[in-house]
Structures are given as C-alpha cells and as structure tokens.
PyMOL Python script that loads the backbone (N, CA, C, O; Angstrom):
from pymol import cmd

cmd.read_pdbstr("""\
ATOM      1  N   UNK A   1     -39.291 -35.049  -4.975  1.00  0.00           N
ATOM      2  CA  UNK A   1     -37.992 -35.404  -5.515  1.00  0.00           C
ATOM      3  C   UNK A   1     -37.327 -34.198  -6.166  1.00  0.00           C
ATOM      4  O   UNK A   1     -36.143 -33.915  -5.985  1.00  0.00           O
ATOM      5  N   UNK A   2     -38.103 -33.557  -6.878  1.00  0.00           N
ATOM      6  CA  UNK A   2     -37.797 -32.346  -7.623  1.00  0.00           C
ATOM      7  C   UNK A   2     -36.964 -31.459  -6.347  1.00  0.00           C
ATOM      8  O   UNK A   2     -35.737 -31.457  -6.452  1.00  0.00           O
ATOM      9  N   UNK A   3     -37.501 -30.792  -5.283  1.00  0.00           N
ATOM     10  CA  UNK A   3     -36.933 -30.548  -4.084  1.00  0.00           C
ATOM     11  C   UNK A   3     -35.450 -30.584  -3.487  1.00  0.00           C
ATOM     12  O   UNK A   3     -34.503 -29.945  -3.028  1.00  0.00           O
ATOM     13  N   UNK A   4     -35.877 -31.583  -3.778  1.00  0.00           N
ATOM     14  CA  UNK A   4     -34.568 -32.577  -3.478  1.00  0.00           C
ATOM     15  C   UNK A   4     -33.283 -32.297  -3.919  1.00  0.00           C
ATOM     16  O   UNK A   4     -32.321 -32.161  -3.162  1.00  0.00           O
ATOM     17  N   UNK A   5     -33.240 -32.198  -5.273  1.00  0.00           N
ATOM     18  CA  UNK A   5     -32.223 -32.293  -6.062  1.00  0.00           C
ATOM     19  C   UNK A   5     -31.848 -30.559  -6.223  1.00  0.00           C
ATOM     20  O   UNK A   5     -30.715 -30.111  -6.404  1.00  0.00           O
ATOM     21  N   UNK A   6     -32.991 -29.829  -6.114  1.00  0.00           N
ATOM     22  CA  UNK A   6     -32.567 -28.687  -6.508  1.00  0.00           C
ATOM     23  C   UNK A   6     -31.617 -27.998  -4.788  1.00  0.00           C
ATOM     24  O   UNK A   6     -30.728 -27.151  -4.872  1.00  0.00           O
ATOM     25  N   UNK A   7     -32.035 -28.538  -3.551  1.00  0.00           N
ATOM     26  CA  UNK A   7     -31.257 -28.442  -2.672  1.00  0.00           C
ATOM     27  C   UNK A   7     -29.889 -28.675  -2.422  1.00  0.00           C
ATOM     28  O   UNK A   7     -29.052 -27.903  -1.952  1.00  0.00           O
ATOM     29  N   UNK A   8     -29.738 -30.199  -2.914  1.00  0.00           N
ATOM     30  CA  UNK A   8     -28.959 -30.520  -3.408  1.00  0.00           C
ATOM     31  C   UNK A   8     -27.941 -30.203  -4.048  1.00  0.00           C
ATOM     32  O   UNK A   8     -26.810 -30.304  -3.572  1.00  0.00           O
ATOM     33  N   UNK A   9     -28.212 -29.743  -5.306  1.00  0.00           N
ATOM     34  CA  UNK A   9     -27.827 -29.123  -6.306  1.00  0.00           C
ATOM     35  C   UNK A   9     -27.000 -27.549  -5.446  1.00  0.00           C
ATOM     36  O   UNK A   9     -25.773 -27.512  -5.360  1.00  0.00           O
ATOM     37  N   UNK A  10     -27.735 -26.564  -4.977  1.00  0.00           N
ATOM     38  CA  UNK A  10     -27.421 -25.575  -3.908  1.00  0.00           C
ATOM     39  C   UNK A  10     -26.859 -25.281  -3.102  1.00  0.00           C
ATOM     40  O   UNK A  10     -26.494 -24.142  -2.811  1.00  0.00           O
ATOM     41  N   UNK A  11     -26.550 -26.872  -2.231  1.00  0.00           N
ATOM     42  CA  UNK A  11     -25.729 -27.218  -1.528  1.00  0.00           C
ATOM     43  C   UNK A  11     -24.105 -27.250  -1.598  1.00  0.00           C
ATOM     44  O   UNK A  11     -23.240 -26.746  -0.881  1.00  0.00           O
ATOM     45  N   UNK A  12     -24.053 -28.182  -2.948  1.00  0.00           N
ATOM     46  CA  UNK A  12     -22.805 -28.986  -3.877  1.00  0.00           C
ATOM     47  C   UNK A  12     -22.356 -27.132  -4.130  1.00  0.00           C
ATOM     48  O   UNK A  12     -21.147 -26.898  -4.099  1.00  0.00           O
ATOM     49  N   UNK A  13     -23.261 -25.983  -4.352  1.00  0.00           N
ATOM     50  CA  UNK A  13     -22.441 -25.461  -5.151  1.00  0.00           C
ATOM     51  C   UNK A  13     -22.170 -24.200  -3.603  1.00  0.00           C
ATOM     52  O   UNK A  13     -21.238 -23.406  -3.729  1.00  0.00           O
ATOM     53  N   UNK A  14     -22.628 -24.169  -2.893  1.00  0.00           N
ATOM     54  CA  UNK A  14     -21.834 -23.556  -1.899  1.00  0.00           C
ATOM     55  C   UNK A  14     -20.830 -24.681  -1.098  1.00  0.00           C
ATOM     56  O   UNK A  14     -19.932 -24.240  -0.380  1.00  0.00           O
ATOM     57  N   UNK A  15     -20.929 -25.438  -1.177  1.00  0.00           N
ATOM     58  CA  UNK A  15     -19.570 -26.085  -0.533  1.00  0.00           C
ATOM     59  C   UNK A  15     -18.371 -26.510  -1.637  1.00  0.00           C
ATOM     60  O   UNK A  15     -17.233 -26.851  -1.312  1.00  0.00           O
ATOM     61  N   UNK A  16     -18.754 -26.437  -2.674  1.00  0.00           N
ATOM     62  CA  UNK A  16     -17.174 -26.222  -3.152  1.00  0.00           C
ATOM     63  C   UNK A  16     -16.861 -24.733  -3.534  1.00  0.00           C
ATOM     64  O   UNK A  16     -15.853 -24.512  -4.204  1.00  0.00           O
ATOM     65  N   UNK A  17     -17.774 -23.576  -3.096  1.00  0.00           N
ATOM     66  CA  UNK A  17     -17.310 -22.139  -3.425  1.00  0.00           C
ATOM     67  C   UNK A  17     -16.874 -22.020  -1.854  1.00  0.00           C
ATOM     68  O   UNK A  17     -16.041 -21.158  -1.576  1.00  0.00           O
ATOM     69  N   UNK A  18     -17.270 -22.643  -1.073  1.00  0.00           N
ATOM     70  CA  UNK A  18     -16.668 -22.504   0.178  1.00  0.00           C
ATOM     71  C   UNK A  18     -14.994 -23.151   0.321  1.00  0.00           C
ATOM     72  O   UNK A  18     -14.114 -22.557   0.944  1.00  0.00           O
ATOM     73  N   UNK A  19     -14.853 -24.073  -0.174  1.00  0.00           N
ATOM     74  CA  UNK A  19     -13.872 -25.103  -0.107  1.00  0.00           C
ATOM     75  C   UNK A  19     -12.874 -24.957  -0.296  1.00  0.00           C
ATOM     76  O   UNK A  19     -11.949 -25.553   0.256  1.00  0.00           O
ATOM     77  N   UNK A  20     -12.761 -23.793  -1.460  1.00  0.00           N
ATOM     78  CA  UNK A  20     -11.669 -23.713  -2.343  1.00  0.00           C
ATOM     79  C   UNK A  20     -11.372 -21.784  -2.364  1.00  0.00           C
ATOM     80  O   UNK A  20     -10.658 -21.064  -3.062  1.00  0.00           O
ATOM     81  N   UNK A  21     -12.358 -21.512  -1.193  1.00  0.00           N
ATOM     82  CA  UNK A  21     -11.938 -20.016  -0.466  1.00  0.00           C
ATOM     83  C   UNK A  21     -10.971 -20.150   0.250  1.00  0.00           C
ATOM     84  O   UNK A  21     -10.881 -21.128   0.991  1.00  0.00           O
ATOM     85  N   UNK A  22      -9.641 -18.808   0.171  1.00  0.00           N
ATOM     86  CA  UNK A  22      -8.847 -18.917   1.186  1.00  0.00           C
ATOM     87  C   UNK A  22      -8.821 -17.959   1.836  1.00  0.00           C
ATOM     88  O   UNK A  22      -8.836 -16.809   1.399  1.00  0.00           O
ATOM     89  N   UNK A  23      -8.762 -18.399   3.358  1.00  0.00           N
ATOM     90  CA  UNK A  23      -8.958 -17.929   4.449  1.00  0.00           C
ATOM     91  C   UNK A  23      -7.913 -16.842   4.636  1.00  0.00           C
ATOM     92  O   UNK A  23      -6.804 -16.947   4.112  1.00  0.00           O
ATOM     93  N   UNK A  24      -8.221 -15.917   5.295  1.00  0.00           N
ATOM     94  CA  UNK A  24      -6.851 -15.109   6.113  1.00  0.00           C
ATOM     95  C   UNK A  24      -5.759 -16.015   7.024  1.00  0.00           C
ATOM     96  O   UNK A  24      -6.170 -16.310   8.146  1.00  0.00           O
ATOM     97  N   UNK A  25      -4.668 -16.398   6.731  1.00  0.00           N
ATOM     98  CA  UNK A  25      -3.499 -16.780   8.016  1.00  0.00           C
ATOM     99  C   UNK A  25      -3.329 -16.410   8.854  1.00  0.00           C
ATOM    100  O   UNK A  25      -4.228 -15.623   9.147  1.00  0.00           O
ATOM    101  N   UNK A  26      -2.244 -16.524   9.938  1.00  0.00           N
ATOM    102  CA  UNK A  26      -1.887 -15.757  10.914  1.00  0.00           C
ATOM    103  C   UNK A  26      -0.993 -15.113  10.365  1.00  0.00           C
ATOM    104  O   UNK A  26      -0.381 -14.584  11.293  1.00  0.00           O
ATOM    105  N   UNK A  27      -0.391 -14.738   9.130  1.00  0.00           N
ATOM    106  CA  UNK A  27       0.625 -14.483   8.579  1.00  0.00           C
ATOM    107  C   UNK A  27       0.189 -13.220   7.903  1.00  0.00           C
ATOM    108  O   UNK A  27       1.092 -12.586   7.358  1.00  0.00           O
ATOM    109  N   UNK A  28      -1.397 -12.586   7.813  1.00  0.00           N
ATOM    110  CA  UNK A  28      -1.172 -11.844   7.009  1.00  0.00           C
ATOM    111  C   UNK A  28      -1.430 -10.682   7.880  1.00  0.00           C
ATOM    112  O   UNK A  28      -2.092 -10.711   8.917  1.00  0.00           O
ATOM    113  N   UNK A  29      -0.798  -9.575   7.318  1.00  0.00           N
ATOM    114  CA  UNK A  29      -0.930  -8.207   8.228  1.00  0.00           C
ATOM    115  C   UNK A  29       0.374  -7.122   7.747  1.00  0.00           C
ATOM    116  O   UNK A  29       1.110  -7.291   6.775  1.00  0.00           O
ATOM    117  N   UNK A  30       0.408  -6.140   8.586  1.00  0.00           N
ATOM    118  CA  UNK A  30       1.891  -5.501   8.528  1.00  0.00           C
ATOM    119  C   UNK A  30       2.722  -5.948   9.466  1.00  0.00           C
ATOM    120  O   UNK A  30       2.320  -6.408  10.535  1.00  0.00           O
ATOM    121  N   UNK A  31       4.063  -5.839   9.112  1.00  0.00           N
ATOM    122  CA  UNK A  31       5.047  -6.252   9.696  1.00  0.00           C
ATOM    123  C   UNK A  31       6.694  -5.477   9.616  1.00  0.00           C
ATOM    124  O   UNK A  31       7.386  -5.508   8.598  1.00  0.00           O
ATOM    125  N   UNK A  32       7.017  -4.948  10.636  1.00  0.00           N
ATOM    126  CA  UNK A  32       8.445  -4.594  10.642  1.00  0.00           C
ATOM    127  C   UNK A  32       9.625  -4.575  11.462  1.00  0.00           C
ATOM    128  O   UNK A  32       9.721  -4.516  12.688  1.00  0.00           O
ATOM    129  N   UNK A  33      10.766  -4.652  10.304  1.00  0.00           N
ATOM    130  CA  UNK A  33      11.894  -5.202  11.305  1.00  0.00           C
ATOM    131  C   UNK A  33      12.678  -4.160  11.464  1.00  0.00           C
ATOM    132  O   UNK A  33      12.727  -3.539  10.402  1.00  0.00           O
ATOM    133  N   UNK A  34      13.465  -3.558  12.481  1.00  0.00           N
ATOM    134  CA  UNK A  34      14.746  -2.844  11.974  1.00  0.00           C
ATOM    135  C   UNK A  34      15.732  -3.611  12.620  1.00  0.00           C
ATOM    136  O   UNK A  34      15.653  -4.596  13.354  1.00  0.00           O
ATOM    137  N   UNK A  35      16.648  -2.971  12.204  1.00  0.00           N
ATOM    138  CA  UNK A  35      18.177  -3.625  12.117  1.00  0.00           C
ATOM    139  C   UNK A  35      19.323  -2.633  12.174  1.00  0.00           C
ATOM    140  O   UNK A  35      19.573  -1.843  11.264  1.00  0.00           O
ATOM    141  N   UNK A  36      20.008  -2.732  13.321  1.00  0.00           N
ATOM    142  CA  UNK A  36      21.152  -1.626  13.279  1.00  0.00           C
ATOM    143  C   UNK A  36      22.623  -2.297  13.105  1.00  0.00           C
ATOM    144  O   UNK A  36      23.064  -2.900  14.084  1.00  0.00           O
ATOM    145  N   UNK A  37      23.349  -2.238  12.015  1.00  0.00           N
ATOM    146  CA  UNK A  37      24.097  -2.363  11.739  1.00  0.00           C
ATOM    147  C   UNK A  37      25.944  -1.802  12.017  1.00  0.00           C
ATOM    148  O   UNK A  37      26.360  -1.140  12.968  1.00  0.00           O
ATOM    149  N   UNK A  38      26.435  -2.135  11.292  1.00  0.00           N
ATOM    150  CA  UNK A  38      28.373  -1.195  11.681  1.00  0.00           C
ATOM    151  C   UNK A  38      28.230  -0.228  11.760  1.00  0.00           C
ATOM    152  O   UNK A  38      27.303   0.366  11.210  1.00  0.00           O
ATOM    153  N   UNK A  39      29.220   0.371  12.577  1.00  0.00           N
ATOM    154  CA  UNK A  39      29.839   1.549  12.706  1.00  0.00           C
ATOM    155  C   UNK A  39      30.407   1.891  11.515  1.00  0.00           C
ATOM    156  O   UNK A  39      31.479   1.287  11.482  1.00  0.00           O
ATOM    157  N   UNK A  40      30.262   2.578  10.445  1.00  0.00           N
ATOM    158  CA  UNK A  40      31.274   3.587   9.504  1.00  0.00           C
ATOM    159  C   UNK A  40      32.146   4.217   9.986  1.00  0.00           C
ATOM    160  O   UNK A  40      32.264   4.640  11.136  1.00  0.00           O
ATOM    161  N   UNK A  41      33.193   4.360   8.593  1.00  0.00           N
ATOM    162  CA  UNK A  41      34.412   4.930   9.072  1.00  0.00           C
ATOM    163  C   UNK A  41      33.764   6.821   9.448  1.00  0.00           C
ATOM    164  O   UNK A  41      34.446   7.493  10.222  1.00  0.00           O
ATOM    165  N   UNK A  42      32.814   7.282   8.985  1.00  0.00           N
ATOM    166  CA  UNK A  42      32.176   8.524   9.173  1.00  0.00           C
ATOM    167  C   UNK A  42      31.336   8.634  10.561  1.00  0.00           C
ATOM    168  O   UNK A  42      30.740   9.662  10.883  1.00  0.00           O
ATOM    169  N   UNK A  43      31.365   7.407  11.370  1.00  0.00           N
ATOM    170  CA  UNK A  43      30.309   7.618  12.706  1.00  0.00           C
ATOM    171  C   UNK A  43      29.274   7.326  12.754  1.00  0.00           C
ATOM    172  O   UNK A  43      28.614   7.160  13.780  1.00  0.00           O
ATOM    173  N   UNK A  44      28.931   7.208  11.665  1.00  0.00           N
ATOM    174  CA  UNK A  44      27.161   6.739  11.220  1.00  0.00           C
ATOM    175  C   UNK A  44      27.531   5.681  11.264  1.00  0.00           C
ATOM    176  O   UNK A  44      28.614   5.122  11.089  1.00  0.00           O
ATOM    177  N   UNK A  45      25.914   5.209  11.681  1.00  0.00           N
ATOM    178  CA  UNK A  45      25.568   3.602  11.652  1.00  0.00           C
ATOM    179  C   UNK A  45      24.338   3.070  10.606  1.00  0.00           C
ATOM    180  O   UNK A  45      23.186   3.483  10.478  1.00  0.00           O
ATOM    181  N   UNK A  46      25.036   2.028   9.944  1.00  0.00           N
ATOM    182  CA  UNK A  46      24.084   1.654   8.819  1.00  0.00           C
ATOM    183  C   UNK A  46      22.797   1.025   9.650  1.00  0.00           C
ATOM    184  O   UNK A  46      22.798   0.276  10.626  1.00  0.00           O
ATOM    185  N   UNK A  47      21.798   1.550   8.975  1.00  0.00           N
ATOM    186  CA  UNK A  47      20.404   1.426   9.564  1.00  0.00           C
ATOM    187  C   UNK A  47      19.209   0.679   8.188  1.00  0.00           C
ATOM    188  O   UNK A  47      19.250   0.798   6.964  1.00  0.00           O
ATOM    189  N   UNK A  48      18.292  -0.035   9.047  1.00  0.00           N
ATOM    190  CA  UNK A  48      17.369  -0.873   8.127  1.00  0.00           C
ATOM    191  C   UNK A  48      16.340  -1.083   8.462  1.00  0.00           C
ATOM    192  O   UNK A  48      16.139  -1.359   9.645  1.00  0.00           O
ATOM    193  N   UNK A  49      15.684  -1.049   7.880  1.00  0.00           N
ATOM    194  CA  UNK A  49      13.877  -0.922   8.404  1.00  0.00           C
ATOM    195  C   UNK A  49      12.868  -1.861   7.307  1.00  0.00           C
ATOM    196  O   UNK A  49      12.342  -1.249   6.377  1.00  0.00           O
ATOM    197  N   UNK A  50      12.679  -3.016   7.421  1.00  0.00           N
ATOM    198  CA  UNK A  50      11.599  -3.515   6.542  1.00  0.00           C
ATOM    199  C   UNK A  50      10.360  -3.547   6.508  1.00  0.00           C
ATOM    200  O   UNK A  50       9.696  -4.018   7.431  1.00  0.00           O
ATOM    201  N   UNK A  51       9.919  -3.114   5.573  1.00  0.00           N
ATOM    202  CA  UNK A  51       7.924  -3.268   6.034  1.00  0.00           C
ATOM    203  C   UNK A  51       7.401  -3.980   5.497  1.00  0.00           C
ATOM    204  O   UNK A  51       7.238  -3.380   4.435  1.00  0.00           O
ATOM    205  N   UNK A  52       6.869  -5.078   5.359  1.00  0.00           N
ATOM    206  CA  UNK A  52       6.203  -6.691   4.502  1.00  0.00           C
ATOM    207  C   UNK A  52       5.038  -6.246   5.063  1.00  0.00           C
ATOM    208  O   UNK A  52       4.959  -5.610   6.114  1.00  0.00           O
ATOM    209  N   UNK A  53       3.902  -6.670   4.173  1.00  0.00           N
ATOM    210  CA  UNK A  53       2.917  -6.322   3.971  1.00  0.00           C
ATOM    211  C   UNK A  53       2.120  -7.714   3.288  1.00  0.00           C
ATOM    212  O   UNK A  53       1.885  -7.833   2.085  1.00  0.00           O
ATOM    213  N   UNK A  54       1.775  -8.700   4.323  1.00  0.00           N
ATOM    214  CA  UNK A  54       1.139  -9.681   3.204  1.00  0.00           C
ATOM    215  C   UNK A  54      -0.261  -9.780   3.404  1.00  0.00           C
ATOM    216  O   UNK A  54      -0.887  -9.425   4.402  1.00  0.00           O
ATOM    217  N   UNK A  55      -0.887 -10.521   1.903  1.00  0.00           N
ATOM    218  CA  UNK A  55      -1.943 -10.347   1.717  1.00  0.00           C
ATOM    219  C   UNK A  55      -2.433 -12.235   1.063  1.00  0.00           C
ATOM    220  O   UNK A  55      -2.490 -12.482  -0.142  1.00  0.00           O
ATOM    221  N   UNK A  56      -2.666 -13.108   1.956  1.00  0.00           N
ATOM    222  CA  UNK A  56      -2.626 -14.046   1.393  1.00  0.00           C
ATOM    223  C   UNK A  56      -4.242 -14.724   0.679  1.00  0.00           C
ATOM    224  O   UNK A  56      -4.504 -15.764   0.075  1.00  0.00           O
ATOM    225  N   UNK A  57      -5.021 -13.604   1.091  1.00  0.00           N
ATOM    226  CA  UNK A  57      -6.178 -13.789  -0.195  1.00  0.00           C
ATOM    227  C   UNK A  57      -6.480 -13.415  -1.458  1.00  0.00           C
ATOM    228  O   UNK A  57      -7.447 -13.502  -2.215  1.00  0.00           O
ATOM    229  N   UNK A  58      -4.998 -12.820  -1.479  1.00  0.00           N
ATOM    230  CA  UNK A  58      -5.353 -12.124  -3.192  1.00  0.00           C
ATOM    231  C   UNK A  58      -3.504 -12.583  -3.457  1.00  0.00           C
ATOM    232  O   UNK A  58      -2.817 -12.141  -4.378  1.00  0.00           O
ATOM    233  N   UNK A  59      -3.043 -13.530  -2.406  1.00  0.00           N
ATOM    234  CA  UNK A  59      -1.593 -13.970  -3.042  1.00  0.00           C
ATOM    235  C   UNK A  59      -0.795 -13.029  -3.531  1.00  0.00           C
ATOM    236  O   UNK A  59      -0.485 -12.957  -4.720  1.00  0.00           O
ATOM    237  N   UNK A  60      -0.336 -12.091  -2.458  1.00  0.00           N
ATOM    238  CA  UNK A  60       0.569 -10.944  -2.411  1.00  0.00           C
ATOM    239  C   UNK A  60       1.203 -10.841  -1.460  1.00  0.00           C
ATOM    240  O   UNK A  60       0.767 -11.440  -0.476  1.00  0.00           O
ATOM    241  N   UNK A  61       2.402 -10.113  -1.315  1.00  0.00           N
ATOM    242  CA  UNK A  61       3.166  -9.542  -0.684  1.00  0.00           C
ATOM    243  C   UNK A  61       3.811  -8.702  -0.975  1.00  0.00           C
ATOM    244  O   UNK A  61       4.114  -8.613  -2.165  1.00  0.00           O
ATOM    245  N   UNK A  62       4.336  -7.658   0.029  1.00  0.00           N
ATOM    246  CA  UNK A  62       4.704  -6.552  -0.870  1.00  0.00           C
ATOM    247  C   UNK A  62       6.086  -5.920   0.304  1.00  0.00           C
ATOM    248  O   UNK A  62       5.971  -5.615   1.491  1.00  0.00           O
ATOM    249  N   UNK A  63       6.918  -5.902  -0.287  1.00  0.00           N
ATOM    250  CA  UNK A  63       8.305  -5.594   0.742  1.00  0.00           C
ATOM    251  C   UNK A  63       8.739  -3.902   0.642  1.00  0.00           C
ATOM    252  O   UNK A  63       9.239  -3.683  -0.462  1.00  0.00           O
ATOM    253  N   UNK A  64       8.680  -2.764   1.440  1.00  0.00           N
ATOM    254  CA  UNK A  64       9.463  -1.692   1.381  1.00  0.00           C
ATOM    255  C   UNK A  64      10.139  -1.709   2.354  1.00  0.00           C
ATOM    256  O   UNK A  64       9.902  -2.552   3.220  1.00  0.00           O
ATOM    257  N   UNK A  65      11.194  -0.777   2.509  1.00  0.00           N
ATOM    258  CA  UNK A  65      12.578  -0.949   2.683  1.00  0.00           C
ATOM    259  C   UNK A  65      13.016   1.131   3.222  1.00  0.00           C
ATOM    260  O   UNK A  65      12.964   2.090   2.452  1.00  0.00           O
ATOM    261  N   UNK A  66      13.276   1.149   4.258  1.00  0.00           N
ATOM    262  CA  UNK A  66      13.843   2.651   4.111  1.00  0.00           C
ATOM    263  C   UNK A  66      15.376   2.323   4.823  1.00  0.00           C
ATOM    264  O   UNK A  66      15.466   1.817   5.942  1.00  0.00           O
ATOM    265  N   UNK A  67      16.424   2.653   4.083  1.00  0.00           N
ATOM    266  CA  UNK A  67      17.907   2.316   4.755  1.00  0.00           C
ATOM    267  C   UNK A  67      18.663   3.369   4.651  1.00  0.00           C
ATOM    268  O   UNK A  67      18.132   4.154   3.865  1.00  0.00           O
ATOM    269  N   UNK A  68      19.784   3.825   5.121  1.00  0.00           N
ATOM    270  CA  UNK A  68      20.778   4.230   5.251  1.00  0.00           C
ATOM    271  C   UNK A  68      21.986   3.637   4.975  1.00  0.00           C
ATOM    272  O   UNK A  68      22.434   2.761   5.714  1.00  0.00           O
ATOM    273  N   UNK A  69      22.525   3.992   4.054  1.00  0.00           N
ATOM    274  CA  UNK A  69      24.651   3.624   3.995  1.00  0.00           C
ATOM    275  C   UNK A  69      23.845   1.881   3.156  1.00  0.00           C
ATOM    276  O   UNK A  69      24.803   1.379   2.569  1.00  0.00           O
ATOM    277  N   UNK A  70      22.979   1.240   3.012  1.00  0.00           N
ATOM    278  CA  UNK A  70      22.468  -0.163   2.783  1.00  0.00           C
ATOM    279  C   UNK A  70      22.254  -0.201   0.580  1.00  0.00           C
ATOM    280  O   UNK A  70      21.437   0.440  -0.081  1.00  0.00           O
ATOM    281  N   UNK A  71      23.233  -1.096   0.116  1.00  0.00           N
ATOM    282  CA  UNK A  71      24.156  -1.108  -1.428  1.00  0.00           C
ATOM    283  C   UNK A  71      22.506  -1.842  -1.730  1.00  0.00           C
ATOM    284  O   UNK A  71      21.795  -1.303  -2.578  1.00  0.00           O
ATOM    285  N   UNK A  72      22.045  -2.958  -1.049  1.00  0.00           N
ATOM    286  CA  UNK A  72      21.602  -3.834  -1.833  1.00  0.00           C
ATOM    287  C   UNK A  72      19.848  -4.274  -1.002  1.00  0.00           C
ATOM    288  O   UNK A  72      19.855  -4.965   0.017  1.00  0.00           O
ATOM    289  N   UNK A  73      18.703  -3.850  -1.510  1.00  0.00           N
ATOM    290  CA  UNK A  73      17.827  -4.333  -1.063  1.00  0.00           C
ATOM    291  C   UNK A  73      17.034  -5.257  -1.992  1.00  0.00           C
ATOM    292  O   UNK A  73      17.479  -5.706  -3.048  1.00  0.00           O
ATOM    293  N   UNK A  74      15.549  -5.547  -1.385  1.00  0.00           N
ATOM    294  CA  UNK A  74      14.686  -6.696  -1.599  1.00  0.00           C
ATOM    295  C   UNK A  74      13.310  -6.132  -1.887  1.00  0.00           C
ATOM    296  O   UNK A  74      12.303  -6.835  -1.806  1.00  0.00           O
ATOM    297  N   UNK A  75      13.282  -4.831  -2.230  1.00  0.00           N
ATOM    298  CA  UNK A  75      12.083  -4.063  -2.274  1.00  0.00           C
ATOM    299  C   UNK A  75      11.352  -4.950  -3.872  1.00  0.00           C
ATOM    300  O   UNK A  75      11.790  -5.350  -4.951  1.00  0.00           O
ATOM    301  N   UNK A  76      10.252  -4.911  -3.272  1.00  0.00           N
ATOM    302  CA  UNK A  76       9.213  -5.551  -4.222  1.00  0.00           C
ATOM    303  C   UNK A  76       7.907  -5.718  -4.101  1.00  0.00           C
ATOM    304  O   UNK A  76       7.267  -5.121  -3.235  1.00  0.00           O
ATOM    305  N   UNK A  77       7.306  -6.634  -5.042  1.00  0.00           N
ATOM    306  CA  UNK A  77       6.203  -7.200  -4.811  1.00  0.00           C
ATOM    307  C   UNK A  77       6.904  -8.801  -4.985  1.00  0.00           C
ATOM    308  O   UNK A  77       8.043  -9.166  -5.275  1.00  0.00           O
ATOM    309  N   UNK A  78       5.785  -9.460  -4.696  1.00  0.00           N
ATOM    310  CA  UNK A  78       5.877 -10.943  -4.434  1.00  0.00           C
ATOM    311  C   UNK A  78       4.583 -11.899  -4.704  1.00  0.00           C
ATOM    312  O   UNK A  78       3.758 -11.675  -3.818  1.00  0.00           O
ATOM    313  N   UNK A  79       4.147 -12.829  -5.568  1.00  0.00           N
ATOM    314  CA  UNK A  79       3.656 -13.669  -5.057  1.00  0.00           C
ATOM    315  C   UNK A  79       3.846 -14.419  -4.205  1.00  0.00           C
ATOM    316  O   UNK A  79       5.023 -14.690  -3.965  1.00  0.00           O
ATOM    317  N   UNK A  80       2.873 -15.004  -3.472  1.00  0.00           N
ATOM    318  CA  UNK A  80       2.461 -16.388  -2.292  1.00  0.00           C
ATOM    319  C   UNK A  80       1.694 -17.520  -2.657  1.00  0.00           C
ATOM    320  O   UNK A  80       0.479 -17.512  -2.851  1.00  0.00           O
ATOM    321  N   UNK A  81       2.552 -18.626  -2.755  1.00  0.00           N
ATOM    322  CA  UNK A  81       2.332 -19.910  -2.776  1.00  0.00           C
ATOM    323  C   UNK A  81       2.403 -20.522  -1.278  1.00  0.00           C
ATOM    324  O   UNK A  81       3.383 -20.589  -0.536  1.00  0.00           O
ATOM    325  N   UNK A  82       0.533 -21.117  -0.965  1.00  0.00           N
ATOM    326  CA  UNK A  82       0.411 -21.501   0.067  1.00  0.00           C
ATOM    327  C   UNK A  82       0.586 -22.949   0.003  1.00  0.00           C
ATOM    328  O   UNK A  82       0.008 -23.686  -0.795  1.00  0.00           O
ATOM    329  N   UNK A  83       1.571 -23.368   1.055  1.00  0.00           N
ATOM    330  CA  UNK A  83       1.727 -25.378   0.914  1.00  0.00           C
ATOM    331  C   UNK A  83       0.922 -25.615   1.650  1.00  0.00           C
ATOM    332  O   UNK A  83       0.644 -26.787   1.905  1.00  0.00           O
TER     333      UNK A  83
END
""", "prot")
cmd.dss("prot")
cmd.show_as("cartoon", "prot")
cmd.util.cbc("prot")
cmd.orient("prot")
C-alpha cells in the first residue's frame, strides 16, 4: 500500500507540472513584413519593415521596426495572453 501511494503521489505531481506547461504555438518564431508605401513629393518612397519576434513560453513579444519618411511606429515589447 505504502507503494502505492507514493507512486501515486509522483504521478499527481508530474501531471499537473505537465498540465499547466505551455507548449510552443505555431505562432512563435521570427517574422517579417515589409510594406512599400507613397510616392513623396522628393521621389522617395516611404518604406517599412517589421520584425515580431514571439515567444509564447515565457509570454513575450517583441516588435522592431526599420522605416523610412514613417512619423509613427509600434516598436516594443509586449506581453501574450493565450485564450
């Protein structure tokens, strides 16, 4: 009986350290977009490049950004809330 319980016991505690591990997504990795934008009155064309970077076992993300002629970005870090 003694056996028993201590298996038991061993069991219970790798399946809820298993349970409540989170897995890698298909979502996590590098990732980038570009984006070519207007013509300026100078000939140049506004240009955009994003690099996301997520990390959903340590609930991160992380956004850089290299642009041209571009007023307003999103560069950061981020938490991830998985639904």
């Amino acid at each position: 009986m003694g056996d028993f319980i201590k298996y038991l016991f061993i069991f219970s505690c790798l399946w809820s350290a298993n349970s409540f591990a989170i897995t890698q997504t298909q979502w996590d990795g590098n990732f980038r977009v570009e984006e070519l934008g207007e013509e300026l009155n100078d000939g140049s064309q506004v240009f955009l490049q994003y690099n996301l970077k997520i990390d959903s076992k340590n609930n991160r993300a992380s956004l850089s950004m290299t642009t041209w002629h571009a007023g307003i970005t999103c560069i950061g870090d981020y938490s991830l809330k998985i639904n």
